[in-house]
DSSP file (Angstrom, degrees, kcal/mol; ACC not computed):
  #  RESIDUE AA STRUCTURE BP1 BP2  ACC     N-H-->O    O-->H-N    N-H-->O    O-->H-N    TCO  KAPPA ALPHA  PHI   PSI    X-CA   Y-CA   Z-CA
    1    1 A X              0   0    0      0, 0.0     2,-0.6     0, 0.0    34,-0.1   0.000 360.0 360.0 360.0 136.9   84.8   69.4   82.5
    2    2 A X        -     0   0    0     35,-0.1    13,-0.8    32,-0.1     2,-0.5  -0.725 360.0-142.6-110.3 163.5   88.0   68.8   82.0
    3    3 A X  B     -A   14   0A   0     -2,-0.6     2,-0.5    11,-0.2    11,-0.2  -0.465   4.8-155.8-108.4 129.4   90.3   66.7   84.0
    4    4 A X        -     0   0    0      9,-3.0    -2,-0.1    -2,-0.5     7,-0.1  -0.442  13.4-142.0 -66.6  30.9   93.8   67.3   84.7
    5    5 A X        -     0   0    0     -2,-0.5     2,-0.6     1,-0.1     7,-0.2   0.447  17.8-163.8 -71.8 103.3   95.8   64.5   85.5
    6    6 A X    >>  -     0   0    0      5,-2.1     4,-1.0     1,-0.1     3,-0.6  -0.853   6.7-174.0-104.0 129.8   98.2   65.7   88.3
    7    7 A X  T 34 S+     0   0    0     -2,-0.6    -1,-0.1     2,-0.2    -2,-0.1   0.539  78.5  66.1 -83.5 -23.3  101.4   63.2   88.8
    8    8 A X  T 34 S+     0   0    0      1,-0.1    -1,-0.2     3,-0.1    -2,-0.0   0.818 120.0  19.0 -85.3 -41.9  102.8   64.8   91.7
    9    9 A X  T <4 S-     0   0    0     -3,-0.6    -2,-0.2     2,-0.2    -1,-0.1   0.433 103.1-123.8-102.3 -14.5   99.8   63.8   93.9
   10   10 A X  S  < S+     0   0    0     -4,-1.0    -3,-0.2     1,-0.2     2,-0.2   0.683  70.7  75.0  53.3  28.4   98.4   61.1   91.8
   11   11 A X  S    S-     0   0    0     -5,-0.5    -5,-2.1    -7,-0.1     2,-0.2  -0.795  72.2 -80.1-102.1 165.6   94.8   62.0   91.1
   12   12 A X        +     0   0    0     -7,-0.2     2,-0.4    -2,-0.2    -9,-0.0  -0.397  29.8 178.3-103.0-169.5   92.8   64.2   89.1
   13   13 A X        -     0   0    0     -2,-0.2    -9,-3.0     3,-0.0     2,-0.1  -0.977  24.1-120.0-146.7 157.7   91.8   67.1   89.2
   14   14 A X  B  >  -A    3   0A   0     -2,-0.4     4,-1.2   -11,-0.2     3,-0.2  -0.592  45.6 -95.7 -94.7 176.1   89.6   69.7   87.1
   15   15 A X  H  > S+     0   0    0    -13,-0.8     4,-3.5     2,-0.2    -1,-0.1   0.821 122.0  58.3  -8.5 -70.9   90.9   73.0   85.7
   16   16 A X  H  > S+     0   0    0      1,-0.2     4,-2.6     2,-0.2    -1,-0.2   0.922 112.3  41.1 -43.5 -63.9   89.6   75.0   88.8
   17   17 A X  H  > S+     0   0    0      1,-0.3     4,-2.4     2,-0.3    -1,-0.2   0.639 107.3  58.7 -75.8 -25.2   91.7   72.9   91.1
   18   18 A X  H  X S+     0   0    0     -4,-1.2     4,-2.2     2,-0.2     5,-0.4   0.991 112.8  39.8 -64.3 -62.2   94.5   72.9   89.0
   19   19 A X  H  X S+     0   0    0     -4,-3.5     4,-5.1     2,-0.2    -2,-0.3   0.967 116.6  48.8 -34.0 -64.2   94.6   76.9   89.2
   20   20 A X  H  X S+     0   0    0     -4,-2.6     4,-1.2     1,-0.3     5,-0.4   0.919 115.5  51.5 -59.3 -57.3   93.7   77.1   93.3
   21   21 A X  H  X S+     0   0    0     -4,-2.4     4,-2.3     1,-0.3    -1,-0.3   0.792 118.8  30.5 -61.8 -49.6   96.7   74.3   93.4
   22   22 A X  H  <>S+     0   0    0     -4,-2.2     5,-3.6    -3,-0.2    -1,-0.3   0.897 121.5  52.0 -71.3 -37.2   99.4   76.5   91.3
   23   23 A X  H >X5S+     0   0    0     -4,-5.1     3,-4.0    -5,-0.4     4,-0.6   0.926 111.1  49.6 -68.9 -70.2   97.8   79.9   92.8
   24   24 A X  H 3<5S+     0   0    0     -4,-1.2    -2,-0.2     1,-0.4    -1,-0.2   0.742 109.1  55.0 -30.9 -40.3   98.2   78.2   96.7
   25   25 A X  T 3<5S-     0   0    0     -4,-2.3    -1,-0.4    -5,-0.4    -2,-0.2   0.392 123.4-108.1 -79.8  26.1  102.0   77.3   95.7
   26   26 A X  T <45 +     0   0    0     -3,-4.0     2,-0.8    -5,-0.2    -3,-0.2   0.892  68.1 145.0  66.8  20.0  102.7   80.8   94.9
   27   27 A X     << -     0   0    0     -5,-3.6     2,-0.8    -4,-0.6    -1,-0.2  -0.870  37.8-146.9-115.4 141.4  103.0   80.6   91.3
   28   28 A X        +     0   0    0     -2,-0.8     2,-0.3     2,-0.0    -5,-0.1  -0.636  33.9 156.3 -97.1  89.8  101.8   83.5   89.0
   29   29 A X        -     0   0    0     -2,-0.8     2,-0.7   -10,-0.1    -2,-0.0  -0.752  47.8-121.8-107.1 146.2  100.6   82.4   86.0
   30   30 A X        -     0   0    0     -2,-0.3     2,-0.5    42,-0.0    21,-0.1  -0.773  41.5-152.8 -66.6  87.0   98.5   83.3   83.3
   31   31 A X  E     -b   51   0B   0     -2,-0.7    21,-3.5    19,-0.7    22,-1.2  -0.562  21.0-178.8 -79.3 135.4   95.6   80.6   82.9
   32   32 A X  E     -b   53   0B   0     -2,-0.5     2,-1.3    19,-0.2    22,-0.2  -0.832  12.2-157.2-114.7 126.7   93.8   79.5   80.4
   33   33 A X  E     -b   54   0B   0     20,-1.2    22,-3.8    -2,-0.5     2,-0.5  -0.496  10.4-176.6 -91.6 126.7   91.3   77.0   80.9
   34   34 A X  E     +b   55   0B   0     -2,-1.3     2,-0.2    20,-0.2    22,-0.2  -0.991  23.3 151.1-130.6 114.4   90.4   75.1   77.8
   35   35 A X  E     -b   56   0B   0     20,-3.6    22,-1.1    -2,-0.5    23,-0.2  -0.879  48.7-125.2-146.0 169.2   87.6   72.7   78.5
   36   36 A X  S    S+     0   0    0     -2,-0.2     2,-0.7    20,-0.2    20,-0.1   0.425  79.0  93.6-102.6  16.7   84.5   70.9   76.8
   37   37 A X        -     0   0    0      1,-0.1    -2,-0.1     2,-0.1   -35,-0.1  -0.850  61.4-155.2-114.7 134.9   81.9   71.8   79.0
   38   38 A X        +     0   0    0     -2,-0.7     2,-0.3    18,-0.1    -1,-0.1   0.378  40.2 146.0 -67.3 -10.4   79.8   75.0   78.0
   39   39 A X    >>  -     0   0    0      1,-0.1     3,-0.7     3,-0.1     4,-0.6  -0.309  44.8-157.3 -56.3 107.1   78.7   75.8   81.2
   40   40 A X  H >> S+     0   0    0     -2,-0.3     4,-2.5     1,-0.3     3,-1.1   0.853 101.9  53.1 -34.3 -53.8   78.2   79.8   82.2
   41   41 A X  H 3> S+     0   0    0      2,-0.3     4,-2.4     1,-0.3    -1,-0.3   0.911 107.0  44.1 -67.2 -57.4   78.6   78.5   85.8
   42   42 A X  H <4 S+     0   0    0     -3,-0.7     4,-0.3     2,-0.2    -1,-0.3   0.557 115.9  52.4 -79.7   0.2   82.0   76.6   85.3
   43   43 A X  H XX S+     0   0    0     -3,-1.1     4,-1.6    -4,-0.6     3,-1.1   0.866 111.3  47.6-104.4 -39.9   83.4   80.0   83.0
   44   44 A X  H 3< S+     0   0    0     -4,-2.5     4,-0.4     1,-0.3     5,-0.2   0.968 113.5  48.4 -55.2 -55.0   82.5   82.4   85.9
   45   45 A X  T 3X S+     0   0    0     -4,-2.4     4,-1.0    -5,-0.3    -1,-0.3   0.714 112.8  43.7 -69.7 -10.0   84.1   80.2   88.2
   46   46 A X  T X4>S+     0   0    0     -3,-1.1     3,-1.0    -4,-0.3     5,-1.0   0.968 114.6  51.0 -78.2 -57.2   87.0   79.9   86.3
   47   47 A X  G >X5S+     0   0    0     -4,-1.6     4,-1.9     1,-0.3     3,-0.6   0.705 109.6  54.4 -19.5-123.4   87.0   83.6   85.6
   48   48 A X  G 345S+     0   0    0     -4,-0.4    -1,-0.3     1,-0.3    -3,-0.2   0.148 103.5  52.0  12.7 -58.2   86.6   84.1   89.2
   49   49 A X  G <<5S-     0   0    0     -3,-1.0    -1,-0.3    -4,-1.0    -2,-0.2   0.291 132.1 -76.9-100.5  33.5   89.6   82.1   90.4
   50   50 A X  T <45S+     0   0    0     -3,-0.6   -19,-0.7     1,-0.2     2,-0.3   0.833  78.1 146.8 102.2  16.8   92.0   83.7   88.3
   51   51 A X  E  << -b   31   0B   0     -4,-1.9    -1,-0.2    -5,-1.0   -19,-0.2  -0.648  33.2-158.9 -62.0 139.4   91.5   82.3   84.5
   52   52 A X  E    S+     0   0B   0    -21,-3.5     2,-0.4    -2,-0.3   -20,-0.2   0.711  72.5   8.1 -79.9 -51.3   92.3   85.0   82.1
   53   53 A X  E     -b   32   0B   0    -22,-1.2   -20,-1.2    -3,-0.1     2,-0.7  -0.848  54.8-146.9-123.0 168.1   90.2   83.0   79.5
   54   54 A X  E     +b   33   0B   0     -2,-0.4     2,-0.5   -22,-0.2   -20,-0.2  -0.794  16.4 175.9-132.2 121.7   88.0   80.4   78.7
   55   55 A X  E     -b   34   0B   0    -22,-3.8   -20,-3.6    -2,-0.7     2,-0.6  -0.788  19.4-136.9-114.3 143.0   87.8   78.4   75.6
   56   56 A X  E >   -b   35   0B   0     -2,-0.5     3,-2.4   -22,-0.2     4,-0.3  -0.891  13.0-129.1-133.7 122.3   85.7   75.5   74.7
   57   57 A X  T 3  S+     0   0    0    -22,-1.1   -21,-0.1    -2,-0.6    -1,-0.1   0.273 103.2  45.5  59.5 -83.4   86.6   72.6   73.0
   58   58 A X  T 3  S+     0   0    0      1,-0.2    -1,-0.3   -23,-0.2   -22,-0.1   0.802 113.8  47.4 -78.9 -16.7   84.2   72.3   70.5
   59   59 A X  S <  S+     0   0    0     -3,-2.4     2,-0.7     2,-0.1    -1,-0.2   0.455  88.9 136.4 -81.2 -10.4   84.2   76.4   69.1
   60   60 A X        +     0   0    0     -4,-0.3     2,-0.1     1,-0.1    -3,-0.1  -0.555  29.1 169.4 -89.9 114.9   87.9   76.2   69.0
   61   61 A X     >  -     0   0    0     -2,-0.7     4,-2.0     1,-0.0    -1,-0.1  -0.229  47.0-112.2 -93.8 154.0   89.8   77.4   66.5
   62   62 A X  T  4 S+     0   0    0      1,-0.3     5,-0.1     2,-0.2    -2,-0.1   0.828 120.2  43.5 -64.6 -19.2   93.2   78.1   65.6
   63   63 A X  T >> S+     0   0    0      1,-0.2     4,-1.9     2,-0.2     3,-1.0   0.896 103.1  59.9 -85.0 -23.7   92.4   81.5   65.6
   64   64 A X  H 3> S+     0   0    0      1,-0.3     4,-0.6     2,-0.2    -1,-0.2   0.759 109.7  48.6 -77.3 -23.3   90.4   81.7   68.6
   65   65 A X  H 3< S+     0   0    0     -4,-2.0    -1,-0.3     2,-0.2    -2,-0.2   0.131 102.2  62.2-110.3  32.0   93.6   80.4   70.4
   66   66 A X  H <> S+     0   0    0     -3,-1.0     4,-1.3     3,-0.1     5,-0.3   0.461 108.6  38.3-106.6 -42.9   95.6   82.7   68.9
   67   67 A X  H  < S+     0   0    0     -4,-1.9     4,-0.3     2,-0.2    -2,-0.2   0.550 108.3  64.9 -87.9  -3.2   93.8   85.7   70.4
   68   68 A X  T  X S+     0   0    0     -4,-0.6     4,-1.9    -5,-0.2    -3,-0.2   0.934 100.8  43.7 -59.7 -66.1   93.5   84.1   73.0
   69   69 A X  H  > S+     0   0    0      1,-0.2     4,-0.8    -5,-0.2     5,-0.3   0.970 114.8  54.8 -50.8 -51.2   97.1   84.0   73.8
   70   70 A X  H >X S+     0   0    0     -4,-1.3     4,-2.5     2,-0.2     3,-2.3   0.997  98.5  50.9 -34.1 -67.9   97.5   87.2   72.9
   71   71 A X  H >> S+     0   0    0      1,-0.4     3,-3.8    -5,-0.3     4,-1.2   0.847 116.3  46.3 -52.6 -81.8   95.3   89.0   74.7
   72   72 A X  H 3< S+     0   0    0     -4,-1.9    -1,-0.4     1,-0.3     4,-0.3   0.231 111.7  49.7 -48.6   9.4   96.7   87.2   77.7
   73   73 A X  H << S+     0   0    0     -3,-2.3     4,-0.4    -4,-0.8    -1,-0.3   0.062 112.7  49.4-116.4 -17.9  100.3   87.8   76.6
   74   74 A X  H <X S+     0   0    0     -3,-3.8     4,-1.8    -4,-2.5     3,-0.5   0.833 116.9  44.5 -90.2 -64.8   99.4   91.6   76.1
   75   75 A X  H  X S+     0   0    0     -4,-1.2     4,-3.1    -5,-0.3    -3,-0.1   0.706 105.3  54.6 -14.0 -58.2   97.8   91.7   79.5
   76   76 A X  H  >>S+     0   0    0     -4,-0.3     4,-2.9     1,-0.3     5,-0.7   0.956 114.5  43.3 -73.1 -41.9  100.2   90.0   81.5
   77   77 A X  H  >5S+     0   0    0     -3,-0.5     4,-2.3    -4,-0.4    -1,-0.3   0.927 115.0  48.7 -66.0 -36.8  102.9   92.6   80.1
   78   78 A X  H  X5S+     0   0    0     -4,-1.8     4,-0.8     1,-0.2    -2,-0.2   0.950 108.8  52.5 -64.1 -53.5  100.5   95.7   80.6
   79   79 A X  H >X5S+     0   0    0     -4,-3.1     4,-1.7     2,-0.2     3,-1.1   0.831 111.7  47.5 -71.5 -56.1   99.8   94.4   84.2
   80   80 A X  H 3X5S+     0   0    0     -4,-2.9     4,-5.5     2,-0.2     5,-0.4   0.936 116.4  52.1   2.7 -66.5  104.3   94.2   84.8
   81   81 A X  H 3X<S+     0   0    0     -4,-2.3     4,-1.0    -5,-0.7    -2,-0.2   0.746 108.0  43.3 -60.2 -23.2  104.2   97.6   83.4
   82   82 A X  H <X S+     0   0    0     -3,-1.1     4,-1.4    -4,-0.8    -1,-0.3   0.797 113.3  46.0 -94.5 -37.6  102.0   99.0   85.3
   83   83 A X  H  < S+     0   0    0     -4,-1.7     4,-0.4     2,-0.2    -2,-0.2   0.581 114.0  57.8 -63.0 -14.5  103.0   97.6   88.7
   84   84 A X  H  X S+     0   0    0     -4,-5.5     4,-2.3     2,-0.1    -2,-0.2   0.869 112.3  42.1 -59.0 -55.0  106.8   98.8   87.3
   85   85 A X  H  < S+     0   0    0     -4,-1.0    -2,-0.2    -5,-0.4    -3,-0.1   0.881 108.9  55.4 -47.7 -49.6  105.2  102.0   87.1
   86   86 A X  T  < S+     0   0    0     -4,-1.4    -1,-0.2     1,-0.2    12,-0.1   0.884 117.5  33.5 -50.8 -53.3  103.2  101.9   90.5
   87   87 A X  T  4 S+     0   0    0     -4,-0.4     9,-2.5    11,-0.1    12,-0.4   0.581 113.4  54.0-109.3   3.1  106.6  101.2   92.9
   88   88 A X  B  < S-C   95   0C   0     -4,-2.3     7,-0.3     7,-0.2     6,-0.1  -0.886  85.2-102.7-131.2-178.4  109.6  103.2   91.0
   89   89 A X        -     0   0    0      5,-2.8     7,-0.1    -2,-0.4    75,-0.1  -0.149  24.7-129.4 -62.5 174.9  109.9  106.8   89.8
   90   90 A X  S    S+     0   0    0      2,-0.1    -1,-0.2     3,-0.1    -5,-0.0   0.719  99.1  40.9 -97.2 -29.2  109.5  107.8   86.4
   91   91 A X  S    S+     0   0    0      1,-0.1    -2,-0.0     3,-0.1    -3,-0.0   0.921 129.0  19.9 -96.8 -27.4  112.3  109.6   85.9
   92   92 A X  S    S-     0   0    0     71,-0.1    -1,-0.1     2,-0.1     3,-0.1   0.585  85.2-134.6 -95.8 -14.6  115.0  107.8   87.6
   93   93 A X        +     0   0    0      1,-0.1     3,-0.1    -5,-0.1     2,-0.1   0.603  62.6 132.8  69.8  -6.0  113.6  104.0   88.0
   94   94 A X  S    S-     0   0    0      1,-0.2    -5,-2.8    -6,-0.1    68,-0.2  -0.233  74.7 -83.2 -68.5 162.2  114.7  104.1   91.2
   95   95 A X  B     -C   88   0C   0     -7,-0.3    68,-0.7    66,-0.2    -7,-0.2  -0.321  48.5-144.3 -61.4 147.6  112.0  102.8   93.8
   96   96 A X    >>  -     0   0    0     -9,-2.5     4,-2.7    66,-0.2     3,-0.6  -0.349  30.9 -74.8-101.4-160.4  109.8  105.5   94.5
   97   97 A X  H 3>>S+     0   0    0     66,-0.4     4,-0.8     1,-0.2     5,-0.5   0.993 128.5  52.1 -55.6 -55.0  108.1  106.2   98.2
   98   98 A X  H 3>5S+     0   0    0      1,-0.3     4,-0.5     2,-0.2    -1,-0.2   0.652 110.5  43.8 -56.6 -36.4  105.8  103.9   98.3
   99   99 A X  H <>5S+     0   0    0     -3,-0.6     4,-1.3   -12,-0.4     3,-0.4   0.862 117.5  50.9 -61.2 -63.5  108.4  100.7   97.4
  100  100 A X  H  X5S+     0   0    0     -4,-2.7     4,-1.7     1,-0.3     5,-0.4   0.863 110.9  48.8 -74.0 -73.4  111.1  102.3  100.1
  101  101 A X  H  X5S+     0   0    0     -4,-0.8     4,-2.7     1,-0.2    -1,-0.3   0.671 116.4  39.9 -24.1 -54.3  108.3  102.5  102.6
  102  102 A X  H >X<S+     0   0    0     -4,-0.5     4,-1.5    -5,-0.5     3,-0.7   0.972 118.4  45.1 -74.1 -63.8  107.2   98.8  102.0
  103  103 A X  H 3X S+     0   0    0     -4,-1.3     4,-0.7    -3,-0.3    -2,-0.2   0.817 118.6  49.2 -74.5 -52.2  111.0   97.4  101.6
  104  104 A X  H 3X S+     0   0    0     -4,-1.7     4,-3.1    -5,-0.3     3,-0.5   0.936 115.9  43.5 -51.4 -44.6  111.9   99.9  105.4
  105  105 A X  H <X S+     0   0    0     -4,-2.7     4,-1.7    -3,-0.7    -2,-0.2   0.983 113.4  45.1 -66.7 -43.2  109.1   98.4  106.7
  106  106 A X  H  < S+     0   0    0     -4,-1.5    -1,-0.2     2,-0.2    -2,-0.2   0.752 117.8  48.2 -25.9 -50.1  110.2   95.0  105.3
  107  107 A X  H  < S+     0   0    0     -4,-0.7    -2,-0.2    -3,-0.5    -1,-0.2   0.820 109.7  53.7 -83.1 -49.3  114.1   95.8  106.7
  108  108 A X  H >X S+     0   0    0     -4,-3.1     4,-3.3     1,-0.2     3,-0.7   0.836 104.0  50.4 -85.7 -21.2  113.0   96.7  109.8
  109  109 A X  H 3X S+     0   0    0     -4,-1.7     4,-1.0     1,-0.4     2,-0.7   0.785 114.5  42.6 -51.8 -50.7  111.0   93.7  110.5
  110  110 A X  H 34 S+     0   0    0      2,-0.2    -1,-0.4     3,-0.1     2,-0.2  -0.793 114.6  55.0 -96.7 102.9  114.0   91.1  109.7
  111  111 A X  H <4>S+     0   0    0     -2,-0.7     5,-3.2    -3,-0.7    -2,-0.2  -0.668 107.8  48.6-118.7 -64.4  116.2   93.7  111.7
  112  112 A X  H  <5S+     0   0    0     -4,-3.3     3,-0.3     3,-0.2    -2,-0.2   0.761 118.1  42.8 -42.5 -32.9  113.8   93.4  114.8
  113  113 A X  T  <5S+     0   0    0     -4,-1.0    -1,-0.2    -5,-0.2    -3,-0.1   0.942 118.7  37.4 -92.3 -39.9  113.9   89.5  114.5
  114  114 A X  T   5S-     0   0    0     -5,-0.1    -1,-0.2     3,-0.1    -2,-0.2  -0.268 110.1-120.6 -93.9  56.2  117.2   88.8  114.0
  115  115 A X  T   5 +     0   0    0     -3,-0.3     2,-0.3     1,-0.1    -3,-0.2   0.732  68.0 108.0  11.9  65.8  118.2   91.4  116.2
  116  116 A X      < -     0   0    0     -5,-3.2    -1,-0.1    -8,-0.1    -5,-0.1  -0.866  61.4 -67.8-139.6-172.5  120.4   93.7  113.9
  117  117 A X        -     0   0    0     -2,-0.3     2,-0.2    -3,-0.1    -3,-0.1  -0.187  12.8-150.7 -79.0 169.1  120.4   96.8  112.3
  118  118 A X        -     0   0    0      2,-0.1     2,-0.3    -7,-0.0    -7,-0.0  -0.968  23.2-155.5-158.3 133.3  118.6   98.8  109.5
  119  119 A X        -     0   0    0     -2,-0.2     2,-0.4     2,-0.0     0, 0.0  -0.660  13.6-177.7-112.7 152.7  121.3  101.6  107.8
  120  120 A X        -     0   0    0     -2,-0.3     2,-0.3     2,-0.1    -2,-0.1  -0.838   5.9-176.3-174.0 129.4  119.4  104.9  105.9
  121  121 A X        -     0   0    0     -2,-0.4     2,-0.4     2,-0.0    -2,-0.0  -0.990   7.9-162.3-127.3 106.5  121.5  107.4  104.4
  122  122 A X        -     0   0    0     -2,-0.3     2,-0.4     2,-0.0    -2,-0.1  -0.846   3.9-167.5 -97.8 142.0  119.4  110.5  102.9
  123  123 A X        -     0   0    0     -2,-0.4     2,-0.3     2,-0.0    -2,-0.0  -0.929   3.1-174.1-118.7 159.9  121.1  112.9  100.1
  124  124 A X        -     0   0    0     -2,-0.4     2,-0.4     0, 0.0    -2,-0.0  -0.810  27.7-128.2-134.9 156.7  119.5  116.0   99.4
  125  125 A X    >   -     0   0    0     -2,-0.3     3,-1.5     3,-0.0    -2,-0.0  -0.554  23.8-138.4-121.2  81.5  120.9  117.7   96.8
  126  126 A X  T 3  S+     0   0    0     -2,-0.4    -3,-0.0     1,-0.3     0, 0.0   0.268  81.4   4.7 -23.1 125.1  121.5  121.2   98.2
  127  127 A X  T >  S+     0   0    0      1,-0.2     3,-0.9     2,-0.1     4,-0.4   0.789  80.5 144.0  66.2   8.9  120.6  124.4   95.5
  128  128 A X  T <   +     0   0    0     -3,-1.5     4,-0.5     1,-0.2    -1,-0.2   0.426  57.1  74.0 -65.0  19.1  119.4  121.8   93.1
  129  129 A X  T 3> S+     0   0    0      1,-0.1     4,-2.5     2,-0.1    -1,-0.2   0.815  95.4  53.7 -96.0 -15.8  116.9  124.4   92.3
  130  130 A X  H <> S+     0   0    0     -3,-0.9     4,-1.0     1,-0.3    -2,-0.2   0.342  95.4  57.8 -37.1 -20.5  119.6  126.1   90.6
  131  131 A X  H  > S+     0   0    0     -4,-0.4     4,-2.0     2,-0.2    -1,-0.3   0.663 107.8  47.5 -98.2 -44.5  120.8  124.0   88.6
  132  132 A X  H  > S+     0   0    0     -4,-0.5     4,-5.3     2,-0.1    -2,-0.2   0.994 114.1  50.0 -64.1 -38.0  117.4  123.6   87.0
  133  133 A X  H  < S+     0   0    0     -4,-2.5     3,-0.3     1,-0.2    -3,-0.2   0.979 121.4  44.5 -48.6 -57.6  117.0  128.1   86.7
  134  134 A X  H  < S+     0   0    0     -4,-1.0    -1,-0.2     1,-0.3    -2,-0.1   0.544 128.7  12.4-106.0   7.2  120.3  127.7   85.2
  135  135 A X  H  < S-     0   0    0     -4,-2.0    -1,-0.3     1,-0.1    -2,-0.2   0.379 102.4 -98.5-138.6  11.6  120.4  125.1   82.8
  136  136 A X    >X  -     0   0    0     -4,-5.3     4,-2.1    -3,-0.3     3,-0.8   0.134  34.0 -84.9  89.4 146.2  117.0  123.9   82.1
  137  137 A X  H 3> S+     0   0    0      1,-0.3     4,-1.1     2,-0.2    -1,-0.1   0.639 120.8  57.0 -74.6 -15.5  114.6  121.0   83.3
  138  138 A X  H 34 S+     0   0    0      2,-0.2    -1,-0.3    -6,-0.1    -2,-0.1   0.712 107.8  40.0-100.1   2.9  116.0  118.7   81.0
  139  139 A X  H <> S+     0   0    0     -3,-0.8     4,-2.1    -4,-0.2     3,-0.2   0.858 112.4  57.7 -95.3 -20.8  119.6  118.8   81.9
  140  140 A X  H  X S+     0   0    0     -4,-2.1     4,-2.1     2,-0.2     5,-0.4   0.979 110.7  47.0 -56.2 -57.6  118.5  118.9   85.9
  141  141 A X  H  < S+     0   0    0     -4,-1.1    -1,-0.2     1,-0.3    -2,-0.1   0.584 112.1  52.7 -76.9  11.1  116.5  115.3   84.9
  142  142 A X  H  > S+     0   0    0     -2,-0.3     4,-2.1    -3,-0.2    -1,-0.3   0.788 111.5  39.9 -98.3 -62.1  119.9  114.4   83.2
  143  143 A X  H  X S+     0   0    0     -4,-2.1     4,-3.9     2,-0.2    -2,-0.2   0.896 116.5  50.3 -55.4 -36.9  122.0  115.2   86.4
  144  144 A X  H  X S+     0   0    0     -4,-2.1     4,-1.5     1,-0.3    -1,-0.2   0.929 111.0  59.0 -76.5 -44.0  118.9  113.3   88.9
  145  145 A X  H  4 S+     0   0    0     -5,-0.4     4,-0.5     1,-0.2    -1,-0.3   0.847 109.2  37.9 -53.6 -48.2  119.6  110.7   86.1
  146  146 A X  H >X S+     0   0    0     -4,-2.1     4,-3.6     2,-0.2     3,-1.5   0.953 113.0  52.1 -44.6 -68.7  123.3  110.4   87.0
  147  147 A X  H 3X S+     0   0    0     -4,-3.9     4,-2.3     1,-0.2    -2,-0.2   0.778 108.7  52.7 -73.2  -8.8  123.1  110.6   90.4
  148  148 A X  H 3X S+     0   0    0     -4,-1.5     4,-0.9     2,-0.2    -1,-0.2   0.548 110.0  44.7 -81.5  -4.5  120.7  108.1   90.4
  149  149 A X  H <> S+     0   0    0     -3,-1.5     4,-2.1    -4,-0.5     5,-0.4   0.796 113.8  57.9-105.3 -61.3  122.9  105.4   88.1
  150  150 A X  H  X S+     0   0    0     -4,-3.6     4,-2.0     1,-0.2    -2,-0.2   0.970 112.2  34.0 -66.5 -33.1  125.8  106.4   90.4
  151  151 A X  H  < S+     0   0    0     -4,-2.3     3,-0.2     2,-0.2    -2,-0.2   0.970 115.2  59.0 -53.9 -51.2  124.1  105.4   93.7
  152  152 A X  H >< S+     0   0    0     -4,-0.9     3,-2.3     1,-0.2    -1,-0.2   0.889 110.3  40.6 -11.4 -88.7  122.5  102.7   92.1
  153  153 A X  H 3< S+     0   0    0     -4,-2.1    -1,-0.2     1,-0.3    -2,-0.2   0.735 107.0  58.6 -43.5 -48.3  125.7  101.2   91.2
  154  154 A X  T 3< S+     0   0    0     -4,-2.0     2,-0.3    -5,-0.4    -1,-0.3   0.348 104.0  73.2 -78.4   0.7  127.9  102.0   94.7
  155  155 A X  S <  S-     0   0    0     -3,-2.3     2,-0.1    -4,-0.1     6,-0.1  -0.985  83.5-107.6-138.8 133.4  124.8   99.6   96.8
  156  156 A X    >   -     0   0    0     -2,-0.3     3,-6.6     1,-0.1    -2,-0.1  -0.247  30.0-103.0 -78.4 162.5  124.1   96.1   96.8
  157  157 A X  T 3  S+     0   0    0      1,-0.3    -1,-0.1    -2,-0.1    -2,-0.0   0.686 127.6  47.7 -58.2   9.9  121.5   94.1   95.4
  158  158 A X  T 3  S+     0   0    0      2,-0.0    -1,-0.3     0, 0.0     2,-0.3   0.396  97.8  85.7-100.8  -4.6  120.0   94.1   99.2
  159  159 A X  S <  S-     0   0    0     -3,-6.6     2,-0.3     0, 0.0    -4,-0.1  -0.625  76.1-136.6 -98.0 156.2  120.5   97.8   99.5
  160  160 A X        -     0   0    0     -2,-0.3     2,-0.3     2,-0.0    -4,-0.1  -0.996  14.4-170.2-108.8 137.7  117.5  100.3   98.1
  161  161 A X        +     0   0    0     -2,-0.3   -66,-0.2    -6,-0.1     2,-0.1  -0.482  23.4 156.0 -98.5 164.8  118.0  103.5   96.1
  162  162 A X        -     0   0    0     -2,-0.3     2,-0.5   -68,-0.2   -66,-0.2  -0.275  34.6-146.4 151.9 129.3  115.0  105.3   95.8
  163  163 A X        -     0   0    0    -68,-0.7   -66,-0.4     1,-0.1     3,-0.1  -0.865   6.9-153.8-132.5 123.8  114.1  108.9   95.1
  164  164 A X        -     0   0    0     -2,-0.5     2,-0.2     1,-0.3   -67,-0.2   0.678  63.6 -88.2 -80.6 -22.5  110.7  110.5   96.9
  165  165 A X  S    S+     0   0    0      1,-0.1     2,-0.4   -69,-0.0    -1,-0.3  -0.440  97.8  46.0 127.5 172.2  110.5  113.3   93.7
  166  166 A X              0   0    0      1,-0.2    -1,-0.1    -2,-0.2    -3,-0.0  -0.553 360.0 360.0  73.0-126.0  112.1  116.5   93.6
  167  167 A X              0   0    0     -2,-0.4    -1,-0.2    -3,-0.0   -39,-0.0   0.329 360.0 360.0 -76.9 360.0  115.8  116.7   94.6
């Protein structure tokens, strides 16, 4: 196994511990644990606590740590993209329901402890089906596009935009 030197605390530590230590402070990183010991038991457990890979030592190649980084460097961006995907709209980018829900619940929470207020403004966009009958779906997702760039733009970075689908 190998051993980590950590400076901060001034012991070591293996691989595993290094991960639990960085995952405990809250940072989100991609590990890879590069070690000399072969053990099924110590790659599961790495696996397990949040290694993306595991390379050893003596099989390792330039190449091998060249897909390696890859692969985790494709990952890490698919895994972004998909949790981009997850919390805003598609068409607009704006947060969708599911983000405003969690951020209102969020708002209302710090509003209830520090004893203030929590502001919600809905637009609806009256006869917007009209707009689509009478100019087509792609120039209605042009206007939704708009209106979403101007709200966007008029609220601060504390404020949320965010559009539930439709109008």
């Amino acid at each position: 196994d190998v051993l980590f030197i950590d400076y901060l605390l001034g012991h070591e530590m293996t691989g595993i511990e290094v991960m639990e230590r960085f995952q405990a402070e809250g940072i989100n990183s991609a590990f890879i644990l590069m070690t000399g010991h072969g053990s099924e038991k110590v790659a599961a457990d790495a696996l397990r606590t949040g290694a993306k890979d595991y390379l050893i030592k003596d099989s390792l190649s330039a190449e091998t740590l060249d897909r390696s980084l890859r692969y985790v460097c494709e990952r890490k961006k698919s895994a972004e993209a998909i949790q981009e995907l997850a919390l805003s709209d598609a068409l607009t980018g704006l947060a969708n329901r599911n983000e405003f829900n969690r951020r209102l619940d969020d708002a209302l929470k710090v509003a209830n402890r520090e004893d203030t207020s929590v502001a919600l403004m809905l637009l609806d966009l009256d006869k917007f089906k009209a707009v689509n009958d009478t100019f087509g779906h792609l120039i209605g997702d042009e206007f939704l596009k708009l209106v979403a760039v101007v709200n966007d733009a008029t609220t601060t970075e504390i404020d949320t935009v965010a559009r539930f689908g439709g109008d």
